[in-house]
N, CA, C and O atoms as a MOPAC input file, in Angstrom:
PM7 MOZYME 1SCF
protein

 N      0.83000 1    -1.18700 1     0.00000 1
 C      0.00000 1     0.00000 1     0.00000 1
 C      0.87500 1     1.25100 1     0.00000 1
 O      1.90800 1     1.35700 1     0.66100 1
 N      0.35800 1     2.20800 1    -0.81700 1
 C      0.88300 1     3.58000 1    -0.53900 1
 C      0.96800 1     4.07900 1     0.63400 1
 O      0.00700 1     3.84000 1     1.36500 1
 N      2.14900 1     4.94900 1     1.23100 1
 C      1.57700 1     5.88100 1     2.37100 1
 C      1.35000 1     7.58000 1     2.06500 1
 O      1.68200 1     8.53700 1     2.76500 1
 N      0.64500 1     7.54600 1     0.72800 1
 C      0.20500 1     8.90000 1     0.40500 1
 C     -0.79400 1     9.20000 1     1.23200 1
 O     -1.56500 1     8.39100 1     1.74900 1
 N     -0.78500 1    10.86500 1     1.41600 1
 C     -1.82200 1    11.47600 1     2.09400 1
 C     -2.15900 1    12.69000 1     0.95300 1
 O     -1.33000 1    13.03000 1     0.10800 1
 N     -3.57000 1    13.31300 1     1.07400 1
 C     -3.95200 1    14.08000 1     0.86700 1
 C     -4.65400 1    15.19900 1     1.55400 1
 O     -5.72300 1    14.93200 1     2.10400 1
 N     -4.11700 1    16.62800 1     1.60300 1
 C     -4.68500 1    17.23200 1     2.50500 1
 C     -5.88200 1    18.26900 1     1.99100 1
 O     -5.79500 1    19.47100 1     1.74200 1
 N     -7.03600 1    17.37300 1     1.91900 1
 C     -8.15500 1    17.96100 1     1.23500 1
 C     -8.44300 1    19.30900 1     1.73400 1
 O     -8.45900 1    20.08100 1     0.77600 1
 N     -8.67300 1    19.90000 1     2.82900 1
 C     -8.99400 1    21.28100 1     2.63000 1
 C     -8.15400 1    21.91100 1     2.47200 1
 O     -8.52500 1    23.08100 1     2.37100 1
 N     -6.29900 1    21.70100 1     2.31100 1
 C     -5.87100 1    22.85200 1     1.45900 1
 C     -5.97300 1    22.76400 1    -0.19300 1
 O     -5.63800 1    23.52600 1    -1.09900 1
 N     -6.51200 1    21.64700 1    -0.14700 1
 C     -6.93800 1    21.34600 1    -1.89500 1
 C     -7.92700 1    22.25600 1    -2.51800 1
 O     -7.90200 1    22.90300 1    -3.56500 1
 N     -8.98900 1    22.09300 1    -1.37800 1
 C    -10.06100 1    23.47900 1    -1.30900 1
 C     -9.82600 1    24.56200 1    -1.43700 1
 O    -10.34300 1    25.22700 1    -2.33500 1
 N     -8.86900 1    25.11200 1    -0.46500 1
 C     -8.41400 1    26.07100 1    -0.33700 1
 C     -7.76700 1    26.46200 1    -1.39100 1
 O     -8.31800 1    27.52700 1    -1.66900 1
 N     -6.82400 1    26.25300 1    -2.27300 1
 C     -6.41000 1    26.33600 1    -3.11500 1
 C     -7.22000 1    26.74200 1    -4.40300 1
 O     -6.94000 1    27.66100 1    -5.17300 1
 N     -8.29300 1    25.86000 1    -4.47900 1
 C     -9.44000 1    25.98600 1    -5.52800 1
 C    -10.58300 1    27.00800 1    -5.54300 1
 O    -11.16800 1    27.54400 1    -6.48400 1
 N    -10.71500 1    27.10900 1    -4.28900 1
 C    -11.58400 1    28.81200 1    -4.18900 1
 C    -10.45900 1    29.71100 1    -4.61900 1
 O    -10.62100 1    30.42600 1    -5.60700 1
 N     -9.48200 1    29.72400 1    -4.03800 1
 C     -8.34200 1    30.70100 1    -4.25700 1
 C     -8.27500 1    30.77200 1    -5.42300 1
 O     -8.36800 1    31.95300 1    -5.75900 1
 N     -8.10900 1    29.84000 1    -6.59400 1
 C     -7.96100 1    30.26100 1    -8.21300 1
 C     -9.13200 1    30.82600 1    -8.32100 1
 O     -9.26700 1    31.90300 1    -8.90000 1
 N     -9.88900 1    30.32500 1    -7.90600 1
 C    -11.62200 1    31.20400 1    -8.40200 1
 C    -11.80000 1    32.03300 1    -8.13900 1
 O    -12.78600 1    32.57000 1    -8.64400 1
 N    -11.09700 1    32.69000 1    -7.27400 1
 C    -11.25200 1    34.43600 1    -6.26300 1
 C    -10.07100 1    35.09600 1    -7.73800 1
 O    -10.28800 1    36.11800 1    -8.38900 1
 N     -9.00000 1    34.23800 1    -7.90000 1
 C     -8.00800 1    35.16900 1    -9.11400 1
 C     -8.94900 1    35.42300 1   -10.20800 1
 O     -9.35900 1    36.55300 1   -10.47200 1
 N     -9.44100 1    33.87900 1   -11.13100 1
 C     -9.89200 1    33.94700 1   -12.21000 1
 C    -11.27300 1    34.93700 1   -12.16800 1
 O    -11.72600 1    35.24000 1   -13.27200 1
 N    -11.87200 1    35.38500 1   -11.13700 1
 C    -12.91300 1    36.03800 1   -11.07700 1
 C    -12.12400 1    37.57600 1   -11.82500 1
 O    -12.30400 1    38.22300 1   -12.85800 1
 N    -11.21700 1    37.66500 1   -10.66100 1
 C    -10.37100 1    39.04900 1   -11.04200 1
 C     -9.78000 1    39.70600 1   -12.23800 1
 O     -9.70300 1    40.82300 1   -12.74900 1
 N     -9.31000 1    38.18900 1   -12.48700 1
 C     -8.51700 1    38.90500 1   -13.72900 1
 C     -9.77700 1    38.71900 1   -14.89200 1
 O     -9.47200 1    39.16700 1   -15.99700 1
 N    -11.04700 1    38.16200 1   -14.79200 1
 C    -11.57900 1    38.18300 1   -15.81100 1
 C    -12.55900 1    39.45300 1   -15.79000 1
 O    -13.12900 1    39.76700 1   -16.83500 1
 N    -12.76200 1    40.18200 1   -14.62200 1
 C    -13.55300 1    41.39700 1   -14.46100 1
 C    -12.38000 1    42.48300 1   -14.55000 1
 O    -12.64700 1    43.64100 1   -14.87100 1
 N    -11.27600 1    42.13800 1   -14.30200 1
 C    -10.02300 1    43.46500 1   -14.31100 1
 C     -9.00000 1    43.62500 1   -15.81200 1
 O     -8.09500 1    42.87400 1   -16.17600 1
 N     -9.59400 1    45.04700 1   -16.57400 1
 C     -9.11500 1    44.18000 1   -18.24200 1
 C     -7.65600 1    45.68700 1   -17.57000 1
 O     -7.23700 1    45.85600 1   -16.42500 1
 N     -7.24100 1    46.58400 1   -19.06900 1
 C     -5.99500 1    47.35500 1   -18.39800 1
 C     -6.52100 1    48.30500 1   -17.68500 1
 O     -7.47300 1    49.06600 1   -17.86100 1
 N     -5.53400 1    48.10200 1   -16.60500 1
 C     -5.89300 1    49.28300 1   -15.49200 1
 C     -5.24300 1    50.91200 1   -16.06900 1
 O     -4.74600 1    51.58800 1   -15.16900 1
 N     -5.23700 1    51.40300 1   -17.19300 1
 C     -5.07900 1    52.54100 1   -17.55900 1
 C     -6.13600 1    52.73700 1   -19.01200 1
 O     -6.00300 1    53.45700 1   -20.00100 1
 N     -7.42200 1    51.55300 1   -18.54100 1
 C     -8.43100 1    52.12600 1   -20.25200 1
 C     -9.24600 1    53.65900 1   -19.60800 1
 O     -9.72200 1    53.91100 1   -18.50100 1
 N     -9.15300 1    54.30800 1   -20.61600 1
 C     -9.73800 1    55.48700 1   -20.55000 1
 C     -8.98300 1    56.21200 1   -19.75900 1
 O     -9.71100 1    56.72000 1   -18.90700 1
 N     -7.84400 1    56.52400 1   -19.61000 1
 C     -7.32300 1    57.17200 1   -18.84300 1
 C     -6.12400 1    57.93600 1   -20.12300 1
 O     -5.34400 1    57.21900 1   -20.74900 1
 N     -6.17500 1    59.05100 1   -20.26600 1
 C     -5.78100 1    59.91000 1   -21.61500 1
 C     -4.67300 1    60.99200 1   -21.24300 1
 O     -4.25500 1    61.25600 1   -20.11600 1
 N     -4.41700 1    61.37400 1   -22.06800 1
 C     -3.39900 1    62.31200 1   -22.15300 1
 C     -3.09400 1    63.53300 1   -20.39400 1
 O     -2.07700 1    63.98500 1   -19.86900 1
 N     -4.47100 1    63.61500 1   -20.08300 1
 C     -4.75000 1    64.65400 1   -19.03300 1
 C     -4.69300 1    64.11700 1   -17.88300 1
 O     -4.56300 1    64.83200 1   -16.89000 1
 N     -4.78700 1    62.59900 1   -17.77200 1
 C     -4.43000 1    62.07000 1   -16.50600 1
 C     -2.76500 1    61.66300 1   -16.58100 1
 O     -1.95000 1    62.00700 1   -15.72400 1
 N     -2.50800 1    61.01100 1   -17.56300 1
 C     -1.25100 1    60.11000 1   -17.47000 1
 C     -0.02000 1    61.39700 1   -18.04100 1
 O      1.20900 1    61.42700 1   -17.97400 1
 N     -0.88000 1    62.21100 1   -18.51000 1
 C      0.91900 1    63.41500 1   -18.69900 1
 C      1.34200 1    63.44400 1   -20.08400 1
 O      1.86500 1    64.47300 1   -20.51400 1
 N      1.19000 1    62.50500 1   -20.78000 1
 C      1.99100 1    62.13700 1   -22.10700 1
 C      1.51300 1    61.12900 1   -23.00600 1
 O      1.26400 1    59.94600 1   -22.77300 1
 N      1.42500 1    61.76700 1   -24.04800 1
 C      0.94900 1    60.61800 1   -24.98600 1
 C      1.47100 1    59.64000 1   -25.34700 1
 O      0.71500 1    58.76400 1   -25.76600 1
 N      2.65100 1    59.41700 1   -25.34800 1
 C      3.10000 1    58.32800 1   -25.98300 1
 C      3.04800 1    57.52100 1   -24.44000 1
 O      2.84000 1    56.33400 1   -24.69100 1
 N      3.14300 1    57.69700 1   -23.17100 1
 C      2.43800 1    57.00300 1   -22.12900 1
 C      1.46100 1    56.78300 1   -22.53300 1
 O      1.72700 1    55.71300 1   -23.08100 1
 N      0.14900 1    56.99600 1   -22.77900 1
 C     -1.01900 1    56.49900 1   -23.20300 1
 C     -0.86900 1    55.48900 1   -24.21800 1
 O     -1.42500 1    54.41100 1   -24.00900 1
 N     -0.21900 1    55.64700 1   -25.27500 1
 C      0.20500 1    54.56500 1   -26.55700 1
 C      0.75300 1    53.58900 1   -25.74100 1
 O      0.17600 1    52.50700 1   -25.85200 1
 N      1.87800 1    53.61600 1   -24.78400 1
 C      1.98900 1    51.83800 1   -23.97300 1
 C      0.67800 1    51.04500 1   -23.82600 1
 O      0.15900 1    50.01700 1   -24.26000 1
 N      0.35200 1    52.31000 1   -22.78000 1
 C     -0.62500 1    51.16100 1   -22.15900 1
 C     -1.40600 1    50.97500 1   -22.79800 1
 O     -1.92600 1    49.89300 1   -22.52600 1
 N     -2.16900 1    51.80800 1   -24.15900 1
 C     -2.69600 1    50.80100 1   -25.24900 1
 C     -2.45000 1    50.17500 1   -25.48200 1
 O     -3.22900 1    49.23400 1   -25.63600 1
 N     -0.90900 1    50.04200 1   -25.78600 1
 C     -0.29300 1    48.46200 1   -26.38700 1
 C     -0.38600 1    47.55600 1   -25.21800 1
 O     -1.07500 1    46.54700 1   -25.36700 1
 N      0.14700 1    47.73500 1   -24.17900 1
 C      0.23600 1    46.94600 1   -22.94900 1
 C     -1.32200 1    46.58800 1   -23.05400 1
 O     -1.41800 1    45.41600 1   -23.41600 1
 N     -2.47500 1    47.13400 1   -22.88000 1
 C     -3.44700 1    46.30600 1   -22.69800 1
 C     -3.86300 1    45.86600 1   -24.01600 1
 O     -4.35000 1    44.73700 1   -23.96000 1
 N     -3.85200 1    46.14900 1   -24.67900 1
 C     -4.48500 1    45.25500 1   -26.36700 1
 C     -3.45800 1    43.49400 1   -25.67200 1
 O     -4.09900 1    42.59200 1   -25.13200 1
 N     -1.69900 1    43.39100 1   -25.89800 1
 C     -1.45500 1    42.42400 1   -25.38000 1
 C     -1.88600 1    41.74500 1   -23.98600 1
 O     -2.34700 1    40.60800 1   -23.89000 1
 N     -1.66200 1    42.61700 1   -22.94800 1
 C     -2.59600 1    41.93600 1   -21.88200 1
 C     -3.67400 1    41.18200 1   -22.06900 1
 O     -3.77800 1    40.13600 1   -21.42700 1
 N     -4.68000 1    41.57800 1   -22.99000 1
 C     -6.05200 1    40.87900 1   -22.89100 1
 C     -5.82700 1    39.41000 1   -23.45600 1
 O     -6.50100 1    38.50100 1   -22.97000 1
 N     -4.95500 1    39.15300 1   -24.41100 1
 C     -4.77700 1    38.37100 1   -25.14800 1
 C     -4.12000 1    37.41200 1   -23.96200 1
 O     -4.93500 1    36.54300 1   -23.65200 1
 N     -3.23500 1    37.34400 1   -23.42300 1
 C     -2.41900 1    36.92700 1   -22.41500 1
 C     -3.19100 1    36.72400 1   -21.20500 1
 O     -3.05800 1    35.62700 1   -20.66200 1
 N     -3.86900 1    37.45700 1   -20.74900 1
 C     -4.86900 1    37.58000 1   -19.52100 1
 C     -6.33700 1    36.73300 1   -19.73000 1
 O     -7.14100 1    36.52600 1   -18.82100 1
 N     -6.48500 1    36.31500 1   -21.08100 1
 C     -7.53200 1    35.49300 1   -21.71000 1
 C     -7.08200 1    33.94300 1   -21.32600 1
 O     -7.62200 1    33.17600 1   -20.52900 1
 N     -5.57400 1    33.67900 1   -22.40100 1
 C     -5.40200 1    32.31400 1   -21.83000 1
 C     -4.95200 1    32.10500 1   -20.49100 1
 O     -4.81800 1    31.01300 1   -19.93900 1
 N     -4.72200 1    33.27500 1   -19.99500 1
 C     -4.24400 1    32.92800 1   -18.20800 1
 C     -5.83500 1    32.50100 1   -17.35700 1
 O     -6.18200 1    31.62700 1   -16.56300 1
 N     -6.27500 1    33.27100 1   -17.81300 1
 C     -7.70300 1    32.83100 1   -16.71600 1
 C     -8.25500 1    31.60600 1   -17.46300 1
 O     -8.39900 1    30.76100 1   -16.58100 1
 N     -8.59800 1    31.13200 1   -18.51900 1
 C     -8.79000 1    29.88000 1   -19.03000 1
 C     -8.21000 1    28.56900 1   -18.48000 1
 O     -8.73000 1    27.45600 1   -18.55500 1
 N     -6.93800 1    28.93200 1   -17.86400 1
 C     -5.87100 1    27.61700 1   -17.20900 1
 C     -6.07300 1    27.92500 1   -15.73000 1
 O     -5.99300 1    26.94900 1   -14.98400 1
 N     -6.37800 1    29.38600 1   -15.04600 1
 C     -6.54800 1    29.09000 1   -13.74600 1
 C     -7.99800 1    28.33000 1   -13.69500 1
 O     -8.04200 1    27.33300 1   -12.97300 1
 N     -9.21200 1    28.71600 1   -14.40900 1
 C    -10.64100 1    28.04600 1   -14.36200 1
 C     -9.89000 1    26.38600 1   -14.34600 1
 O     -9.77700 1    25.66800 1   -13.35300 1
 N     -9.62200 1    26.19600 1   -15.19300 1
 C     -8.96700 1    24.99600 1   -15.21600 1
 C     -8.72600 1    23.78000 1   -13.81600 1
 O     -9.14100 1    22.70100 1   -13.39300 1
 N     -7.85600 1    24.76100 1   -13.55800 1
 C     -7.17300 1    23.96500 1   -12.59000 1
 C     -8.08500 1    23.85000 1   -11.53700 1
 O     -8.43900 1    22.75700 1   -11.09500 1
 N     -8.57000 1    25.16700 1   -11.01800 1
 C     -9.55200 1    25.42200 1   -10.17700 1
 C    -10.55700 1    24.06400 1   -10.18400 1
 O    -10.97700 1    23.31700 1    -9.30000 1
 N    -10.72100 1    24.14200 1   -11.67700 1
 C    -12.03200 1    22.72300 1   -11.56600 1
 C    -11.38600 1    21.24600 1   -11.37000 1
 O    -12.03400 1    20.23800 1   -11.08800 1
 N     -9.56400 1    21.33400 1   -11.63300 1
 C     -9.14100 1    20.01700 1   -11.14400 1
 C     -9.24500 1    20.21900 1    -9.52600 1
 O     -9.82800 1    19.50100 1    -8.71300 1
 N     -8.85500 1    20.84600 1    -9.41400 1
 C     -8.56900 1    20.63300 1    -7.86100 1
 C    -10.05600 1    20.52300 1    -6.62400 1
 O     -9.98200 1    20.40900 1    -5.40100 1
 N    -10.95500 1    20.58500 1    -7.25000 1
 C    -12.29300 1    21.15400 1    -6.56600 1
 C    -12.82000 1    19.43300 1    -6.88300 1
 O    -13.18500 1    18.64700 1    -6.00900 1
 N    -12.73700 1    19.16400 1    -8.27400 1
 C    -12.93400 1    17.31600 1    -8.24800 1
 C    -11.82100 1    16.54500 1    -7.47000 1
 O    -12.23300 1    15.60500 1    -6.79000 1
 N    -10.56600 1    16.77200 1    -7.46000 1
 C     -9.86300 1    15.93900 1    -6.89000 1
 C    -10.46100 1    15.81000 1    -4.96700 1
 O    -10.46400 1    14.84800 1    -4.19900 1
 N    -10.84400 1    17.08400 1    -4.80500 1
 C    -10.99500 1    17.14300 1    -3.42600 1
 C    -12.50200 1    16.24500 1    -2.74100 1
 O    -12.86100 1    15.72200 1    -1.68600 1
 N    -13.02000 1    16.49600 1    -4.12600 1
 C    -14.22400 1    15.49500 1    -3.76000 1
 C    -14.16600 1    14.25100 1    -4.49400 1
 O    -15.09200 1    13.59800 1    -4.97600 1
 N    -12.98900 1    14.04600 1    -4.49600 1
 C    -12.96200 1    12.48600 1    -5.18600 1
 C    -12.37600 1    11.90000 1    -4.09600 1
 O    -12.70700 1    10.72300 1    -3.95300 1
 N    -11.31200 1    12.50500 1    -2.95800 1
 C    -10.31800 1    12.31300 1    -2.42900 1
 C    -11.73300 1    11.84700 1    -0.99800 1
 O    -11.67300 1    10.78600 1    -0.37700 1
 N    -12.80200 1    12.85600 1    -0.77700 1
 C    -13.60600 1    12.23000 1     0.09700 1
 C    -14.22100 1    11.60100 1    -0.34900 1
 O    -14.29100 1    10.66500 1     0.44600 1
 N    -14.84000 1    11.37400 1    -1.19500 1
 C    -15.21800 1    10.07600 1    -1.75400 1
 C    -14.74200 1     8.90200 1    -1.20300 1
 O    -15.30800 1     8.24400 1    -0.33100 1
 N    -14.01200 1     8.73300 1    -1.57100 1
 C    -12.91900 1     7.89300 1    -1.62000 1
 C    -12.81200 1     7.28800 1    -0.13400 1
 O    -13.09500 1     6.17100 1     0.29900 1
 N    -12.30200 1     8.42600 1     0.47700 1
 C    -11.93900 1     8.37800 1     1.83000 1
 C    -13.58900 1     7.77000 1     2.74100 1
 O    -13.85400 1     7.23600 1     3.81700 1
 N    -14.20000 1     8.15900 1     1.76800 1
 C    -15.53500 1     7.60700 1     2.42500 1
 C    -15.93700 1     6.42400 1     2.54700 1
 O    -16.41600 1     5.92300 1     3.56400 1
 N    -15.78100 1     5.97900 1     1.63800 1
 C    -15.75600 1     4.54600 1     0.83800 1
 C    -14.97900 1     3.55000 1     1.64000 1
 O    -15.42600 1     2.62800 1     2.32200 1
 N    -13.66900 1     3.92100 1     1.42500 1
 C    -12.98300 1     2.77900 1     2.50500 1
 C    -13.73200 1     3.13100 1     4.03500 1
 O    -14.14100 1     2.07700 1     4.52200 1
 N    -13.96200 1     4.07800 1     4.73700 1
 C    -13.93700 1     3.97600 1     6.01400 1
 C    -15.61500 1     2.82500 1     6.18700 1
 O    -15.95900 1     2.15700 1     7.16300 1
 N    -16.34100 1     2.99600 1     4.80300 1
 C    -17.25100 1     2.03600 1     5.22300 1
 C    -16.95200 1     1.07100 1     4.51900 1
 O    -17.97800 1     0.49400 1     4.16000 1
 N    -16.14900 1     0.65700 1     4.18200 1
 C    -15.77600 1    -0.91400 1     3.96800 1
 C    -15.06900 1    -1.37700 1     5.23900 1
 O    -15.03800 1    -2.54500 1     5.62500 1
 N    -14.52500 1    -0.37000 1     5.82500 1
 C    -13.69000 1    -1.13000 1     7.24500 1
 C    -14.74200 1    -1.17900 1     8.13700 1
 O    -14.87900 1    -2.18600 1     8.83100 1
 N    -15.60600 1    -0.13200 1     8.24200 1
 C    -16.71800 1    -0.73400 1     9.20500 1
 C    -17.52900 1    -1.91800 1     9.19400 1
 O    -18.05700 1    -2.36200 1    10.21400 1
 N    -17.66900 1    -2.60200 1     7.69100 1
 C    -18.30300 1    -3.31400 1     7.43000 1
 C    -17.41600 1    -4.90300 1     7.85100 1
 O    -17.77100 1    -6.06900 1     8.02800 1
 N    -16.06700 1    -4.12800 1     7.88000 1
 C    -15.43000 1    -5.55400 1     8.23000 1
 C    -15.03800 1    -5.81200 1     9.72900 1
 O    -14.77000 1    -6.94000 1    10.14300 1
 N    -15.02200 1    -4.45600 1    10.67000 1
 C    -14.95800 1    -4.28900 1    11.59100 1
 C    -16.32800 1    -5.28200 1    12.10000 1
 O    -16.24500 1    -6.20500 1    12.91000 1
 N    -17.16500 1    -4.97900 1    11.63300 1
 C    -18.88500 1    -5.53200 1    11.84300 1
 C    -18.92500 1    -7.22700 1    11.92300 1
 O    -19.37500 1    -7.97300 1    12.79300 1
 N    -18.15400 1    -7.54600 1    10.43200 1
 C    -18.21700 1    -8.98400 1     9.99800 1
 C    -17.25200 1    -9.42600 1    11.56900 1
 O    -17.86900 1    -9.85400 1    12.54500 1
 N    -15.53500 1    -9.22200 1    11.60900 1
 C    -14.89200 1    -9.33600 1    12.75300 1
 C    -15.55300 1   -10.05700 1    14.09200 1
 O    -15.42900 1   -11.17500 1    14.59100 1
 N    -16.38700 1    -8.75900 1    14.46100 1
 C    -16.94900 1    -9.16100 1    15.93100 1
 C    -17.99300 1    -9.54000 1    16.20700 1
 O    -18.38800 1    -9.59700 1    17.37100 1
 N    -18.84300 1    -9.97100 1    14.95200 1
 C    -20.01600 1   -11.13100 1    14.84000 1
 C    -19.20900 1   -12.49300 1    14.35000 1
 O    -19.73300 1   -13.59700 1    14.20400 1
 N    -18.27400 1   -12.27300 1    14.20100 1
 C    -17.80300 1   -13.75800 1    14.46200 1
 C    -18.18000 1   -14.36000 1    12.98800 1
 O    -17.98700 1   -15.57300 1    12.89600 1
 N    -18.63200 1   -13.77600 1    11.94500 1
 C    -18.96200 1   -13.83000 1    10.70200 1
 C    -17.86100 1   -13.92600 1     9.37800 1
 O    -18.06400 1   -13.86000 1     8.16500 1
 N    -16.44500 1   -14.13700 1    10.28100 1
 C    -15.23200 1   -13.95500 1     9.20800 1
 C    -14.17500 1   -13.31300 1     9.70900 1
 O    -14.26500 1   -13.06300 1    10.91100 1
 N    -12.95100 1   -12.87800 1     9.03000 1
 C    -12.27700 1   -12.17400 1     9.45000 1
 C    -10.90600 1   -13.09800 1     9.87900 1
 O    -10.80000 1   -14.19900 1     9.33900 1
 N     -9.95600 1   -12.70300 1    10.75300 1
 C     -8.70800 1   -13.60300 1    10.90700 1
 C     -9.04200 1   -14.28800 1    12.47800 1
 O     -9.82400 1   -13.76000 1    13.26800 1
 N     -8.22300 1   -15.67300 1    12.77800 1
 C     -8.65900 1   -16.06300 1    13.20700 1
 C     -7.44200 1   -16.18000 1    14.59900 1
 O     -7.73800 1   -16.78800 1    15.62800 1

């Protein structure tokens, strides 16, 4: 037998946590749109961060696509992991049961 462990609620934890990012970065596009010559000082400052966000979005598209991602591995693994964990503890009860009815077990 393995002696792996899994520590399901930081698995959780982890998986809300991408979902709190991917929320963000998918509601937060460049933090300088609409912001023009009279705020930022200089135009060709304004021309970055046009460019900076035209690329950002593109980049910030497949980034939140892979955090959703993962987010949804880790949110099944965690309920596979109790599952799981569920499963055996009632198969041992069941043998715990068989055991001390005298119904099987070692002798």
């Amino acid at each position: 037998m393995s002696d792996q462990t899994a520590d399901v609620a930081r698995i959780k934890e982890s998986a809300r946590s991408l979902s709190k990012i991917h929320r963000e970065f998918t509601g937060n596009a460049n933090p300088a749109d609409g912001l023009g010559v009279e705020v930022l000082g200089d135009r060709s400052l304004v021309e970055t961060f046009d460019d900076f966000g035209d690329n950002w979005k593109i980049h910030r598209e497949r980034l939140t696509d892979e955090i959703e991602k993962l987010s949804k591995i880790l949110s099944t693994a965690a309920q596979t992991y109790e599952e799981i964990d569920h499963q055996l503890a009632e198969a041992l009860r069941g043998t715990d049961k068989q055991a001390t009815s005298g119904k099987g077990g070692a002798k």
